[in-house]
Backbone as a chain_set.jsonl record, in Angstrom:
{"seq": "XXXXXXXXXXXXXXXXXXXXXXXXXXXXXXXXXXXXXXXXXXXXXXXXXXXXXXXXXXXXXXXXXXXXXXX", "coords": {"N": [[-10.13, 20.631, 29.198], [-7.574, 19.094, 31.14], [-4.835, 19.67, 32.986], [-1.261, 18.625, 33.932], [0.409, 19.745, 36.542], [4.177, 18.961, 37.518], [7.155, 18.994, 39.725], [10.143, 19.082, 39.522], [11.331, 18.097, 42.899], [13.937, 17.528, 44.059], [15.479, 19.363, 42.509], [14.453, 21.552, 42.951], [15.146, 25.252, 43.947], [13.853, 26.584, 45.383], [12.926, 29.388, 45.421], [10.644, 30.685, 44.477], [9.361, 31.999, 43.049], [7.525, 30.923, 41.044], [5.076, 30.652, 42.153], [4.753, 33.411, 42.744], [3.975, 34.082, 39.848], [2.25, 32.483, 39.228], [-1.345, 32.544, 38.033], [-3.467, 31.326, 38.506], [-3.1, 30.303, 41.192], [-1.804, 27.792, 41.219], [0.26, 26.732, 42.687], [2.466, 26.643, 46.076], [4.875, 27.198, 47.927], [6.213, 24.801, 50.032], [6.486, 22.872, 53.324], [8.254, 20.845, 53.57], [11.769, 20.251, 53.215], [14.136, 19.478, 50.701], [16.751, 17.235, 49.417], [18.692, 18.781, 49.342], [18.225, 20.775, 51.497], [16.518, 22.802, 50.455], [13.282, 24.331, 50.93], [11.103, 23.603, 48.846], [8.657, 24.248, 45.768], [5.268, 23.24, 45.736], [2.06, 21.251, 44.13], [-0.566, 21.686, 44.945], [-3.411, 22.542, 44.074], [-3.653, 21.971, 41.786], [-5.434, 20.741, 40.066], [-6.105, 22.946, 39.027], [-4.92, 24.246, 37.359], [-4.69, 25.786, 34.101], [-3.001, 25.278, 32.294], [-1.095, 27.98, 31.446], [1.687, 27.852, 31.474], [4.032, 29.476, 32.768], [4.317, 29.523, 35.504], [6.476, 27.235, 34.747], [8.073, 28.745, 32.515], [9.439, 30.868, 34.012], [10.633, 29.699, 35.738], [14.06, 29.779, 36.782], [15.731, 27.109, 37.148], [14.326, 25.258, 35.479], [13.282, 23.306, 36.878], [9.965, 22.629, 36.538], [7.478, 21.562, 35.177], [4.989, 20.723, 33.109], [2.019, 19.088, 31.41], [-0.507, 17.776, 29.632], [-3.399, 16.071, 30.712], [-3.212, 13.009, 30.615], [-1.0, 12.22, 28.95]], "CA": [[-8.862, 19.942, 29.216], [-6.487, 18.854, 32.074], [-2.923, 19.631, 32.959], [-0.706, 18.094, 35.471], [1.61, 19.855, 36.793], [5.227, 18.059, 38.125], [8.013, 20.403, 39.758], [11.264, 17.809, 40.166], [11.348, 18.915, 44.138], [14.951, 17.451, 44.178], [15.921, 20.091, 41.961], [13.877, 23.071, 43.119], [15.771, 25.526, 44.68], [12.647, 27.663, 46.808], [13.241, 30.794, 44.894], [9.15, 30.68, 44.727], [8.743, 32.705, 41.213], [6.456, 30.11, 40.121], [4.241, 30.692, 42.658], [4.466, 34.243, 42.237], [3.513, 34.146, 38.833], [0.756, 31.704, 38.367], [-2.659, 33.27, 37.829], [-4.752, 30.402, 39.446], [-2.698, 29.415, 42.886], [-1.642, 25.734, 41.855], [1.296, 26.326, 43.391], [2.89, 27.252, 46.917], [5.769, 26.456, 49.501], [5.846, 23.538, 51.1], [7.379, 23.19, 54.57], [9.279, 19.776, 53.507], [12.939, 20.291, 52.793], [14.87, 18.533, 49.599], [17.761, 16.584, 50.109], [19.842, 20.093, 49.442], [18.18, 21.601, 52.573], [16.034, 23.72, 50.314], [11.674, 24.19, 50.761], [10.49, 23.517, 47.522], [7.626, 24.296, 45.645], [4.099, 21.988, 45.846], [0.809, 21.704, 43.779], [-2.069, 21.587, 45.942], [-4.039, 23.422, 43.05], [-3.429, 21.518, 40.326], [-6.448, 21.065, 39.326], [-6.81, 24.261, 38.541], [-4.464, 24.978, 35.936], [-5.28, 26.205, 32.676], [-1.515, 25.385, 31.283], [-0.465, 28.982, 30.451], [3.321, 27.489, 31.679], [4.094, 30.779, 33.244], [5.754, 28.994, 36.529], [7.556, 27.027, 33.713], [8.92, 29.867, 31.825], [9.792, 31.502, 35.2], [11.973, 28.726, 36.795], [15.527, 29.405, 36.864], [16.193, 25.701, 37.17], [14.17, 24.193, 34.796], [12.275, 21.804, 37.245], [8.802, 22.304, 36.191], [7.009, 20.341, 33.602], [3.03, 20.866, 32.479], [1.601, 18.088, 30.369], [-1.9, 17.677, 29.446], [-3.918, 15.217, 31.796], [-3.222, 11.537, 30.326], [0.116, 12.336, 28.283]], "C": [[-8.171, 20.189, 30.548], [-5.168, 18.748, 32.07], [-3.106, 19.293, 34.441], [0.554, 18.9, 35.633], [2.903, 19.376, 38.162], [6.433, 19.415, 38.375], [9.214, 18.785, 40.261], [11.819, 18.6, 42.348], [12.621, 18.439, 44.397], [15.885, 18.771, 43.652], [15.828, 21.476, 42.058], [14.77, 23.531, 44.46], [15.066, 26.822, 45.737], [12.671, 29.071, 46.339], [11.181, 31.562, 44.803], [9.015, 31.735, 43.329], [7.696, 32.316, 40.405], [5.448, 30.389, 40.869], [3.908, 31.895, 42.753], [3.533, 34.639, 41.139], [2.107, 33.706, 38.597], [-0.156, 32.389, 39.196], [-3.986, 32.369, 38.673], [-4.291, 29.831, 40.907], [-2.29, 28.186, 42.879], [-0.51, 25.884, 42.864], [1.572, 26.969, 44.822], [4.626, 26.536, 47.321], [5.598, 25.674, 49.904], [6.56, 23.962, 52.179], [8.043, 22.035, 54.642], [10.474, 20.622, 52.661], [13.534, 19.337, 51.482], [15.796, 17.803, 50.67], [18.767, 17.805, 49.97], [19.201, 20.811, 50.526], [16.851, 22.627, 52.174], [14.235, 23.228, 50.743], [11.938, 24.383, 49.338], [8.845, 23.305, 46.915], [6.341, 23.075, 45.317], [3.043, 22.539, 44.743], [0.085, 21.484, 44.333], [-2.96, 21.743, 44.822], [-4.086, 22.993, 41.306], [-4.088, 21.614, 39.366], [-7.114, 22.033, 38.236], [-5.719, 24.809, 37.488], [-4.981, 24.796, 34.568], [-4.065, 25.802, 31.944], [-1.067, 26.053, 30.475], [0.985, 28.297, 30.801], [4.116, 28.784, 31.845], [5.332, 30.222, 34.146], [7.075, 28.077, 35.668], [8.925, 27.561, 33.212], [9.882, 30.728, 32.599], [11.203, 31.023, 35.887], [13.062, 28.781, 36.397], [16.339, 28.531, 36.307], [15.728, 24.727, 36.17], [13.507, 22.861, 35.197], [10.866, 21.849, 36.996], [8.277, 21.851, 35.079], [5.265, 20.16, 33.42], [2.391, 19.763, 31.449], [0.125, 18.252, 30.339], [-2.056, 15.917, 29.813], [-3.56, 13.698, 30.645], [-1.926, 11.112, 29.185], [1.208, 11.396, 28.445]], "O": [[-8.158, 21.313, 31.05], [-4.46, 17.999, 31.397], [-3.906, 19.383, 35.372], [1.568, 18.733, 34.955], [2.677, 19.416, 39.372], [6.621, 20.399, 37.659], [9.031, 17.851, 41.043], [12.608, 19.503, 42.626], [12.872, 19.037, 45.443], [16.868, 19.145, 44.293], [16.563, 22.354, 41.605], [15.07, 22.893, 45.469], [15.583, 27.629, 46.509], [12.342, 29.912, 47.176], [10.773, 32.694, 45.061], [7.846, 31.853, 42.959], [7.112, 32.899, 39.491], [4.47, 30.425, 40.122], [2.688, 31.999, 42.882], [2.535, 35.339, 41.314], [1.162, 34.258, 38.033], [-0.082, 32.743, 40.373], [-5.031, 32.732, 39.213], [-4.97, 29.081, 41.609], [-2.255, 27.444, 43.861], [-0.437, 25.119, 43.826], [0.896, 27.988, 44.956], [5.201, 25.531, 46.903], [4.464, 25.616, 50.38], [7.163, 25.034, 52.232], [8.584, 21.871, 55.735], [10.261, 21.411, 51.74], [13.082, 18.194, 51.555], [15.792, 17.709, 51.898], [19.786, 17.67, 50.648], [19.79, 21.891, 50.578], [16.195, 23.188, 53.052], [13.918, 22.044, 50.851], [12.763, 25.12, 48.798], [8.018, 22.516, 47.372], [6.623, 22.079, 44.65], [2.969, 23.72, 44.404], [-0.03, 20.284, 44.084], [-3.4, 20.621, 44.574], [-4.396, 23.486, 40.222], [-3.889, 22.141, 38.272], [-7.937, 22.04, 37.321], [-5.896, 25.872, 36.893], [-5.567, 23.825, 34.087], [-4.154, 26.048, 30.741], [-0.676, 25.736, 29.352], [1.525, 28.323, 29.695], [4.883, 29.085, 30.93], [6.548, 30.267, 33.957], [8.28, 28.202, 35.885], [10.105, 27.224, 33.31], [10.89, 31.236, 32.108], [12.232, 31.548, 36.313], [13.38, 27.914, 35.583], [17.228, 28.681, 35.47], [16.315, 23.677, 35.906], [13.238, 21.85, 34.548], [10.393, 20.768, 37.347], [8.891, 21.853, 34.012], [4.64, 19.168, 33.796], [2.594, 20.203, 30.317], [-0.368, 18.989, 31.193], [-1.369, 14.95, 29.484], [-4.1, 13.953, 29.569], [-1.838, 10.0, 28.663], [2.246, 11.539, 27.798]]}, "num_chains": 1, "name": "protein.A"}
């Protein structure tokens, strides 16, 4: 099974916890800015999640979102 994971990058505020957390690397830093100024986090790695929802559970803000691939 496939997950996608979506981070609202308007909303992310670069605190990077999610990328801390997760166990497989989907996520990092980007070096694009929001429209608030902030870096916000990317999936490169997507692929590779297993959808424990770790960076999920993590986020502050509430911008990440995990679905299973065709949802």
């Amino acid at each position: 099974m496939r997950f996608v994971v979506k981070v609202d990058t308007e909303k992310c505020k670069g605190c990077a916890l999610c990328v801390e957390v997760c166990p497989k690397d989907v996520l990092q830093m980007g070096h694009a800015v929001n429209s608030m100024g902030w870096l916000y986090a990317e999936t490169p790695g997507s692929d590779k999640c297993t959808g424990c929802k770790m960076c999920a559970i993590i986020c502050p803000d509430a911008v990440i979102r995990i679905t299973k691939e065709g949802d």
